[in-house]
Residue, then its C-alpha position, 0 to 999 in steps of 0.5 A: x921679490x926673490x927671483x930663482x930656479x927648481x931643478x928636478x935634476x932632469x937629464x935631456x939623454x934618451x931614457x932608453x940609451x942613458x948610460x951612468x956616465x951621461x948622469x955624471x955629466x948631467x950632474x956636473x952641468x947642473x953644478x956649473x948651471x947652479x954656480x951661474x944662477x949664484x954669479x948672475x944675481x938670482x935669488x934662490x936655487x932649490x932641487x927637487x926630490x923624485x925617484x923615477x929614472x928620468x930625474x938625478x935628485x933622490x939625494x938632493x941634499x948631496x947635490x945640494x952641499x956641492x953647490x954649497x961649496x960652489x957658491x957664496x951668496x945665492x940660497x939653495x933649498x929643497x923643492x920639495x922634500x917629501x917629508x911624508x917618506x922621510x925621517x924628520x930627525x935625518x931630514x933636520x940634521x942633513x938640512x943644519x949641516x948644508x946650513x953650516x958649510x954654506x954659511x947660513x943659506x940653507x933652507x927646507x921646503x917641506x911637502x908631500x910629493x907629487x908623485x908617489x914612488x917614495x911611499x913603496x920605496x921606503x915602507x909606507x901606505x899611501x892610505x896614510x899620506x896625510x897623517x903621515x906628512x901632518x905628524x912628521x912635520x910637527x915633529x920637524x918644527x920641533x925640532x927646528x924649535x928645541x935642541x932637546x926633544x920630547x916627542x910622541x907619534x904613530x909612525x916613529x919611534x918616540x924621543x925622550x928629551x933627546x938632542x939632535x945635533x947639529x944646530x944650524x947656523x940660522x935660528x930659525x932655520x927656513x922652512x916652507x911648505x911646499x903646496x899644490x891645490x888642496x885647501x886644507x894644506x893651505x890652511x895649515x900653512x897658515x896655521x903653524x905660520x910658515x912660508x907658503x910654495x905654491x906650485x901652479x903648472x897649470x890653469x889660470x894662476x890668478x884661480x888661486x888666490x882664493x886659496x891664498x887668501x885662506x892662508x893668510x887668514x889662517x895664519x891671522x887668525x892663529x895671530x901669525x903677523x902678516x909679514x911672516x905669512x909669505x908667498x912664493x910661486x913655483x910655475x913652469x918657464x923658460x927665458x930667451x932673446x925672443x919669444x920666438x926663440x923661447x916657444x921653439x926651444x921650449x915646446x918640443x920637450x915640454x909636450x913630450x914630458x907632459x904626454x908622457x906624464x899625462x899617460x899615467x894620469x889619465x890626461x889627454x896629451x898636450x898640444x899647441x893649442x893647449x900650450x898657448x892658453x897656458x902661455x897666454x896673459x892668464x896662463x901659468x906658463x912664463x915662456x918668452x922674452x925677458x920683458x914679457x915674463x918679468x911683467x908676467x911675473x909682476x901681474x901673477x903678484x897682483x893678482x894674488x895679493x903679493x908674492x916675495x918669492x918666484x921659481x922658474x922650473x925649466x929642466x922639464x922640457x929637454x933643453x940642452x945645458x947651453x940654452x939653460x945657462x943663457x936663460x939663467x943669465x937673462x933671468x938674472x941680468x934682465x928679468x930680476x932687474x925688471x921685476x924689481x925695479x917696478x917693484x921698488x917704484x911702486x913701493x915708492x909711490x905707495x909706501 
């Protein structure tokens, strides 16, 4: 399994103090904290795409294409474009560029955003999110697919046997969907065929196997082989020597994030008790030691039928640059490890 981080380019100063100089610094930590997860080992290292004050990755291929230069090994994706905000053409020509200076470990994971600034932002309704997001990633496919394109929709202009350069140095080059709950995404997932992230910060992850299941039948039924119907989670986490350590640290940051979140939204705000659930054996949390989320990964897996892939995202919480560098640390040296060794064992046991 392919162990890695999302980032959202969080920043842990103060909203009402932060000056440009503390995201200078923040970025510059991010860069140092990417080039670990590449030394330790990790798998994968994926920043997000938001438009609000508290997060530094509106332009997350730039930072992306830093790490590229930083790194030599570990793949760096999106999570997620919001592809339903974007211009397909931009999105596949910036993505095949990060692919060509990191030598072929970029990827694309495609999604439609949980929030909502980027519609306003850049012109468009909400009242289209869907269809808007259905038609640009068609045209996306296509143009992973074909150096020239012909193509015709609703909210672009059309491309008449057009070629669209540059060409990535993988073929295909990567895409995910990146999904929440709604079963007609995961449907399409299947459909077209593509690798499935799935977002789980909440509730019971096992709850979502159903949804999984509609995937991988989807994509069968469209005669996708099975193994091209792949599965990753993205879940909220954070590693530490202990679990003590690991709740004490954690919890502060993440209860005031999701208060403030949750204002917004209309959720109650977030409390111990509610936290612990989360956190419990069920729950979508990994916060604790590396024994107990390494196995917490490997009983997620099960219960959805397999997954290849996991992401912690940890920057929502406030921690400071240092706890962050030793939990990425752990992760790599300790929890990847575990993950997989069991699962190496068990492949053995059961080929």
């Amino acid at each position: 399994m392919e162990i890695g981080i999302d980032s959202f380019a969080a920043t842990s100063t103060p909203l009402a103090t932060r000056v440009a100089t503390d995201d200078a610094v923040a970025l510059a930590e991010l860069l140092d904290r990417i080039q670990y997860a590449d030394e330790m080992g990790l798998d994968i290292f994926a920043i997000g795409e938001h438009y609000r004050k508290e997060f530094l990755d509106s332009a997350n291929i730039v930072i992306l294409a830093a790490a590229a230069a930083r790194t030599k090994r570990i793949r760096l994706s999106s999570a997620v474009t919001v592809l339903s905000a974007a211009d397909p053409v931009r999105v596949f020509q910036n993505f095949a560029t990060l692919d060509l200076i990191s030598q072929g470990r970029a990827e694309i994971c495609v999604g439609r955003g949980s929030f909502t600034e980027s519609f306003p932002l850049f012109g468009y309704s909400l009242h289209d999110y869907d269809a808007l997001f259905t038609e640009k990633l068609e045209l996306l496919l296509q143009l992973r697919a074909h150096e020239y394109v012909t193509w015709s929709g609703t909210y672009r202009p059309a491309l008449q046997n057009q070629p669209v350069y540059p060409r990535p140095l993988q073929s295909p080059l990567p895409v995910w969907l990146g999904v929440g709950g709604t079963p007609a995404s995961f449907a399409r997932a299947g459909t077209l065929g593509i690798p499935l992230m799935v977002a789980i910060i909440g509730g019971e992850t096992h709850r979502f196997r159903p949804l999984i299941d509609l995937y991988r039948k989807a994509g069968a039924h469209a005669g996708h082989p099975p193994e091209q119907l792949t599965v990753g989670i993205h879940s909220l986490g954070y590693v530490a020597d202990s679990n003590e350590q690991a709740v004490e640290e954690y919890y502060p940051g993440y209860a005031e994030t999701f208060t403030r979140i949750g204002k917004e939204r209309g959720w109650p705000p977030v409390t111990r008790g509610h936290f612990n659930a989360q956190n419990g054996p069920l729950g979508a949390l990994l916060v604790g030691n590396p024994q107990d989320v390494a196995a917490k990964i490997l009983r997620h897996s099960a219960a959805l039928g397999g997954i290849s892939r996991f992401t912690f995202q940890m920057d929502n919480a406030k921690l400071t640059h240092a706890q962050l560098m030793n939990a990425i640390k752990l992760i790599g040296t300790q929890v990847s490890p575990l993950v997989n060794q069991v699962e190496i064992a068990h492949a053995t046991v059961h080929p």
